[in-house]
VEXDREN-2710 file (C-alpha; in Angstrom, 1 decimal):
% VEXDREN-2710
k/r/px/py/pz
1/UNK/0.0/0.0/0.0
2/UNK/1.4/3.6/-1.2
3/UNK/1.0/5.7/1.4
4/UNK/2.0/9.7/1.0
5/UNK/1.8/12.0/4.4
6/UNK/1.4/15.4/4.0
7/UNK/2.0/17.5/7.2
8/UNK/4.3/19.9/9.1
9/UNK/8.3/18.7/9.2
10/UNK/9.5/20.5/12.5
11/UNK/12.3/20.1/15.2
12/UNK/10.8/19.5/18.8
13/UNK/12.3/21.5/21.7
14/UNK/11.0/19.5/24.9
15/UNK/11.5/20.9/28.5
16/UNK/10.3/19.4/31.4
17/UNK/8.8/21.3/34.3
18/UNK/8.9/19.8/37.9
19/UNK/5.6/20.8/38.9
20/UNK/2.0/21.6/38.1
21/UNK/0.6/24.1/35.6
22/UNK/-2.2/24.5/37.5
23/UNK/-0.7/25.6/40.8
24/UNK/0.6/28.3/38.7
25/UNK/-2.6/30.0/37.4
26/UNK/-4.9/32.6/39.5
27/UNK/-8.4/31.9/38.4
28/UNK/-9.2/36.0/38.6
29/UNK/-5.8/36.9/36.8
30/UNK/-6.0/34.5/33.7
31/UNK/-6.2/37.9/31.4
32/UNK/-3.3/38.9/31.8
33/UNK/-1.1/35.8/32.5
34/UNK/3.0/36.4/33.1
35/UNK/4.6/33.8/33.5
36/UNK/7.9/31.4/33.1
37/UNK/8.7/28.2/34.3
38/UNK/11.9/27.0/34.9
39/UNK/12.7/23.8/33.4
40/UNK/15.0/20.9/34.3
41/UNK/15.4/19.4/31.1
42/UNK/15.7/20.4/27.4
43/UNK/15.8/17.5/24.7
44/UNK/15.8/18.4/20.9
45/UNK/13.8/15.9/19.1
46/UNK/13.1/15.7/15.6
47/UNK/9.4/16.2/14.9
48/UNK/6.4/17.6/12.8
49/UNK/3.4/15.4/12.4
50/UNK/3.9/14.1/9.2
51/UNK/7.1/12.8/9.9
52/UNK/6.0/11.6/12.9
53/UNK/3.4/9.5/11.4
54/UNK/5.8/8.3/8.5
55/UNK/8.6/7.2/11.0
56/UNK/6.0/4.9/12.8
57/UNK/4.6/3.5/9.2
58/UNK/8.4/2.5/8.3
59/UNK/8.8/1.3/12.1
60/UNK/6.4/-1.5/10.7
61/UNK/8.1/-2.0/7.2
62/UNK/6.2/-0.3/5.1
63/UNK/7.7/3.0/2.7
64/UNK/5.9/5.8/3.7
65/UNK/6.0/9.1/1.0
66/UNK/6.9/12.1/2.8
67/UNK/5.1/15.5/1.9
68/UNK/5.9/18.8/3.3
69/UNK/8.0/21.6/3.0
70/UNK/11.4/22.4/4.8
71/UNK/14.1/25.1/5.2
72/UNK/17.8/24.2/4.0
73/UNK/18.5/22.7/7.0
74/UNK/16.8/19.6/6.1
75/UNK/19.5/17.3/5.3
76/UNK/20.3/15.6/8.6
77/UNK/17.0/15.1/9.8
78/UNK/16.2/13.6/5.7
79/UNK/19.0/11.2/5.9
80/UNK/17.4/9.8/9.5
81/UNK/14.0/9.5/7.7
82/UNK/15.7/7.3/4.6
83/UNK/17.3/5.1/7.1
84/UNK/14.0/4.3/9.3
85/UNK/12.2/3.7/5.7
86/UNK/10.5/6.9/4.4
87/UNK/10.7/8.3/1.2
88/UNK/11.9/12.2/0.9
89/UNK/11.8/12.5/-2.2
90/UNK/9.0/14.8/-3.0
91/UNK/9.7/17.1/0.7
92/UNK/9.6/20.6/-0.6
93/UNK/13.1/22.6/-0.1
94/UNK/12.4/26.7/1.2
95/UNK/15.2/29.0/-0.5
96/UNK/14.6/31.1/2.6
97/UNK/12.8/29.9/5.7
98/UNK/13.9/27.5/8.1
99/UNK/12.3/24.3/9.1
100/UNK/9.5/24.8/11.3
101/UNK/9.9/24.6/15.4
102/UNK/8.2/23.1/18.2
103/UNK/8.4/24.4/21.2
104/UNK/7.1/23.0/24.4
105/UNK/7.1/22.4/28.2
106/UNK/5.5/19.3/29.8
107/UNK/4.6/19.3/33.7
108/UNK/4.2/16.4/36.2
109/UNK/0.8/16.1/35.2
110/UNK/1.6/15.7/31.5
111/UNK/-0.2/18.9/30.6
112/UNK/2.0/20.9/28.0
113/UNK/2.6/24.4/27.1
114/UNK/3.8/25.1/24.1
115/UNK/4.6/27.3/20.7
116/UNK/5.3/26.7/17.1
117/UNK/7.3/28.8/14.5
118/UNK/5.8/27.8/11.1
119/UNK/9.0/29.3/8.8
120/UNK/9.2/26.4/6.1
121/UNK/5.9/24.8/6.7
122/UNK/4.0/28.0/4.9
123/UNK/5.9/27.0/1.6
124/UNK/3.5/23.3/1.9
125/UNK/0.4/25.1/-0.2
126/UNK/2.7/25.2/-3.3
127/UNK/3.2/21.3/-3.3
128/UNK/0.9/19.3/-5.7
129/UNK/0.1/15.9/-5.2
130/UNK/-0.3/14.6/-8.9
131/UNK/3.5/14.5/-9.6
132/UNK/4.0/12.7/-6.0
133/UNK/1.3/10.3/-7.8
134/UNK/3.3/9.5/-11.0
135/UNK/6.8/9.9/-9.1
136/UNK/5.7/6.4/-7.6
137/UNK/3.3/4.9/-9.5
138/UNK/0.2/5.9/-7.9
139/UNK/-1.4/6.8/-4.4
140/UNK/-3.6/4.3/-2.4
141/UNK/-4.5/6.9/0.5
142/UNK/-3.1/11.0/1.1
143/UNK/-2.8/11.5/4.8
144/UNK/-3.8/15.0/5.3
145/UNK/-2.3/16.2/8.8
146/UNK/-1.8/18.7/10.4
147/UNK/0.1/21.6/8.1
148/UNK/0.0/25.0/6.9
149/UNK/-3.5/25.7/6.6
150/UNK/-3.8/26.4/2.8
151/UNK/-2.3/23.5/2.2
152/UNK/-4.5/21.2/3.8
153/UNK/-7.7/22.2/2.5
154/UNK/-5.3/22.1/-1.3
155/UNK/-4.4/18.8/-0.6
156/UNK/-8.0/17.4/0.6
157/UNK/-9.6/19.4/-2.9
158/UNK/-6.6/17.4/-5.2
159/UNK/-7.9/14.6/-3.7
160/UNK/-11.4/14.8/-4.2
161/UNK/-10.6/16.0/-7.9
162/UNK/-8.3/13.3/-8.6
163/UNK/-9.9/10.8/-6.6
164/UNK/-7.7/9.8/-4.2
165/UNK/-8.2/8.2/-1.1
166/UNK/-7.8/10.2/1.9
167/UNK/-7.6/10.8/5.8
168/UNK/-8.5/14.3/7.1
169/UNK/-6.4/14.6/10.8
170/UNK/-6.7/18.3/11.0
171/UNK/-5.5/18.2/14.2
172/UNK/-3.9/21.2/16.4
173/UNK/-5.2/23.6/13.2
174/UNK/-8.9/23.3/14.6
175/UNK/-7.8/26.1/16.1
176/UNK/-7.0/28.4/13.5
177/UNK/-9.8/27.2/10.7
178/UNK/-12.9/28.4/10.3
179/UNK/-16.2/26.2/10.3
180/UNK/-16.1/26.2/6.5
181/UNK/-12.7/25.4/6.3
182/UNK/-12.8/22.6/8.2
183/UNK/-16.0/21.1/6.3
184/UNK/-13.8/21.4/3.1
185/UNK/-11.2/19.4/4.5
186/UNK/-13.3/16.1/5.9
187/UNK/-15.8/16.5/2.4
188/UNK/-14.9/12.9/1.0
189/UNK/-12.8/11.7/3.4
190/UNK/-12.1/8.3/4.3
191/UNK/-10.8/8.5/8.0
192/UNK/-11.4/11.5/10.1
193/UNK/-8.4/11.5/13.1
194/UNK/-9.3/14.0/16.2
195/UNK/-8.9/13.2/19.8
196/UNK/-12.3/13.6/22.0
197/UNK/-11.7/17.3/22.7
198/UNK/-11.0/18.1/18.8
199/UNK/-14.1/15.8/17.7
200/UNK/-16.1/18.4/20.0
201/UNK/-14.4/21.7/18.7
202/UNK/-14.8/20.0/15.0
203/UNK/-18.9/19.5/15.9
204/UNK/-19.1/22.9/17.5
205/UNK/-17.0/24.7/14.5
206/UNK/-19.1/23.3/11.7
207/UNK/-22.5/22.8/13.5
208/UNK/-22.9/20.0/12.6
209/UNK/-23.3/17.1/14.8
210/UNK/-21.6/13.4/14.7
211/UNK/-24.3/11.3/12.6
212/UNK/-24.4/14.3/10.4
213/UNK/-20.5/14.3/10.2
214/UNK/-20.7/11.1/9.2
215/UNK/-22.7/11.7/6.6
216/UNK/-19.6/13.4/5.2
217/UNK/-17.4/11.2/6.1
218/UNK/-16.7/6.9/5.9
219/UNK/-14.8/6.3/9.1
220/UNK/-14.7/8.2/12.3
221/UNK/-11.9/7.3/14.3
222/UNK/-11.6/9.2/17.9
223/UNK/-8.5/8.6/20.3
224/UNK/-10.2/9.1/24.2
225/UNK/-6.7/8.9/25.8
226/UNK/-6.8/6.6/28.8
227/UNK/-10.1/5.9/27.4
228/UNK/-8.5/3.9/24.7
229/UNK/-10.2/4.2/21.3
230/UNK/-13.6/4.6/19.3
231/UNK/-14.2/4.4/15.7
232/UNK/-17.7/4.9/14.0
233/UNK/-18.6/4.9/10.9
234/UNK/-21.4/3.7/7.7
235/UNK/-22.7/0.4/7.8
236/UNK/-20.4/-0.8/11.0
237/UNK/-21.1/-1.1/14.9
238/UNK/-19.1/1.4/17.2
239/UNK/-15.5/-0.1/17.6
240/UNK/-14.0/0.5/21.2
241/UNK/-10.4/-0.7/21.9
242/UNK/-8.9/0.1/25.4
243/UNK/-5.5/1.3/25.4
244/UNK/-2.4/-0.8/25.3
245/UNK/-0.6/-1.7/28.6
246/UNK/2.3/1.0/29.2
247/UNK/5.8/0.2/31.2
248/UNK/6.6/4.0/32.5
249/UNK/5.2/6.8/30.3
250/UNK/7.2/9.4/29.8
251/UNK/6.0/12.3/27.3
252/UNK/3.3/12.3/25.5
253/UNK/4.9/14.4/22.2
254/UNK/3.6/12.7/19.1
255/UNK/1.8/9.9/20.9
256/UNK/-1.3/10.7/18.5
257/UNK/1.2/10.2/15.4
258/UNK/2.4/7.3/16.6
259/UNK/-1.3/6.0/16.7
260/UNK/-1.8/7.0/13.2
261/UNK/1.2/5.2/12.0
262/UNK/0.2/1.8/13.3
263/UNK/-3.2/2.3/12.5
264/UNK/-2.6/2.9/9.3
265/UNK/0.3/0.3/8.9
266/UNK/-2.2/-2.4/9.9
267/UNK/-4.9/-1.4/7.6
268/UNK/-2.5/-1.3/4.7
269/UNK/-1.9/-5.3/6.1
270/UNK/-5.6/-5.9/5.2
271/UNK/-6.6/-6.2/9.0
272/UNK/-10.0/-4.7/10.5
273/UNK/-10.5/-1.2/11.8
274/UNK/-10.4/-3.0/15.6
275/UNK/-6.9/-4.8/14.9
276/UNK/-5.5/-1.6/13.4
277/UNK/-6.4/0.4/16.6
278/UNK/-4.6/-2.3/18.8
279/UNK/-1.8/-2.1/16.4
280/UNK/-1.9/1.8/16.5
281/UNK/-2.3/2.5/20.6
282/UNK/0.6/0.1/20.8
283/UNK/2.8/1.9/19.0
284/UNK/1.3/5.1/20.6
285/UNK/2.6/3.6/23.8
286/UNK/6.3/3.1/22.6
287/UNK/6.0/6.6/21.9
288/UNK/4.6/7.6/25.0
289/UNK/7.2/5.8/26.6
290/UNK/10.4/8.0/25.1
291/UNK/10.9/11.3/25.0
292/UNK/9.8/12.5/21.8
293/UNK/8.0/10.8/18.3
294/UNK/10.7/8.9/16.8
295/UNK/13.2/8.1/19.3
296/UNK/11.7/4.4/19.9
297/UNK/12.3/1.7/17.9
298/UNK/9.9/-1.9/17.2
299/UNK/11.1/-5.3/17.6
300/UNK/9.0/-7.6/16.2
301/UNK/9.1/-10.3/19.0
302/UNK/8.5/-7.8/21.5
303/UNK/6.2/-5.8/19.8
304/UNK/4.0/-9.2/19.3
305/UNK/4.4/-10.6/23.1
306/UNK/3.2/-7.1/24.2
307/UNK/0.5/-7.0/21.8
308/UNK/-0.6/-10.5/23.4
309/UNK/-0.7/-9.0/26.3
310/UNK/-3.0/-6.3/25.8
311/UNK/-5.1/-7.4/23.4
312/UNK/-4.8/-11.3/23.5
313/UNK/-3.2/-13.6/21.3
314/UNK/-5.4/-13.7/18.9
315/UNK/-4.9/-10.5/17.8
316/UNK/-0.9/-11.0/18.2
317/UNK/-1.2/-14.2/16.1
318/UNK/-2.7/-11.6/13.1
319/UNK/0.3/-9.5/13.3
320/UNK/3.1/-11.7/13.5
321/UNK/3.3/-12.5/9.5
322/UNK/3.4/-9.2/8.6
323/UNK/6.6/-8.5/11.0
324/UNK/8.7/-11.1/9.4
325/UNK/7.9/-13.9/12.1
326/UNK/6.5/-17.5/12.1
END
């Protein structure tokens, strides 16, 4: 399966703070916050959500197309991606702006702060999709993720015109579309990606509520968090899948991505929408167990046992071919 991800292509600056947000705030002083927090850690992680999601795809063999747009100071981070399995071959290169930048502080309640310089990323709307299409002989689904705004809603309209499956993740840029926006976006999608709160800013944004969404789109697929897992859709039964058992988690940076990834991954395998969430929140949970979204790494044997033990052998038994064991 021919995967491309379109997104943002960013370096992550992670800090930790030893403490809580929260005991930080003054409920009648919220409008005019001043604050700084001072950190015990800083760890610079490569990042952006598209290669986030690609890194996890190649994690699990397959050869993910990378998408986006980057400053000149691309070519470390690109010769990491070609090693874990992406293609980045058809990653935009900016004459002038840097790659993007993450910025952001986790406290001991995972909650994060945090900022992000677009530089690079704005350059994304001038990408088309078609020559990515011939370049490798044809698309079977266009991640749309998170990206520069313009060039979502460009990407999800090639799509539709050129019929090409796709998944709408908007994502973090909820924030910054309007309701029409983001109905031009999911229009035709095959997956919709949000986590519980952005499924309720999506509903509230467009006005539209979920059976009505669904109308719009074929497969609903909502990440609760602790709450594991729910996917809805046409002609199909709500699917809920707990989440996978974790060792220590860490930081939660590109946990989502690392969801999509194995989702994804599995449903290129051929495997339901139920296996390829239990193949998605365990690679979520690698994530969440580093410190940023590509510093973990899969071993199949593992990867199988722990699968077993979330989700049962059954469902480890479905996985192991397509990981190169017996």
């Amino acid at each position: 399966m021919k995967i491309a991800v379109t997104g943002s292509i960013a370096t992550d600056h992670l800090m930790h703070f030893p403490g809580r947000f929260a005991d930080q705030l003054i409920a009648d002083q919220l409008d005019k916050v001043s604050l700084s927090f001072l950190v015990d850690d800083l760890i610079i992680r490569r990042g952006g959500v598209a290669p986030n999601i690609a890194f996890g795809l190649g994690q699990l063999g397959l050869r993910p197309i990378l998408v986006g747009a980057v400053g000149s100071d691309f070519a470390d981070y690109r010769s990491w991606l070609e090693r874990h399995g992406v293609d980045t071959d058809s990653v935009h290169i900016s004459e002038t702006a840097h790659t993007a930048r993450f910025v952001c502080t986790t406290d001991n309640d995972l909650c994060q702060v945090a900022s992000f310089y677009a530089g690079a990323m704005s350059e994304a709307r001038n990408i088309e999709l078609q020559p990515v299409h011939d370049r490798v002989g044809g698309l079977d689904l266009v991640i749309v993720a998170a990206n520069d705004p313009v060039a979502m809603l460009r990407h999800s309209q090639e799509c539709r015109e050129r019929g090409y499956a796709f998944a709408a993740d908007p994502s973090q840029q909820l924030a910054r579309m309007e309701g029409a926006e983001v109905l031009q976006l999911i229009d035709g999608a095959k997956y919709l990606m949000t986590n519980d709160y952005e499924r309720s800013l999506l509903e509230q944004k467009t006005g539209l509520n979920a059976e009505e969404i669904l109308d719009r789109v074929e497969v609903r697929v909502t990440t609760l968090g602790k709450g594991g897992v729910e996917i809805t859709g046409r002609g199909f039964e709500r699917i809920h899948v707990p989440i996978a058992r974790e060792i220590h988690a860490y930081d939660p940076t590109g946990v989502g991505d690392g969801f999509r990834g194995g989702f994804f991954a599995a449903l290129s395998w051929g495997l339901s929408l139920r296996s390829a969430a239990q193949v998605g929140s365990l690679l979520a949970t690698l994530v969440l167990e580093t410190a940023g979204g590509q510093e973990y790494d899969v071993h199949p044997d593992i990867f199988v046992k722990r699968l077993a033990e979330s989700y049962g052998d059954e469902a480890a038994a479905e996985v192991r071919p397509f990981l190169g064991l017996n």
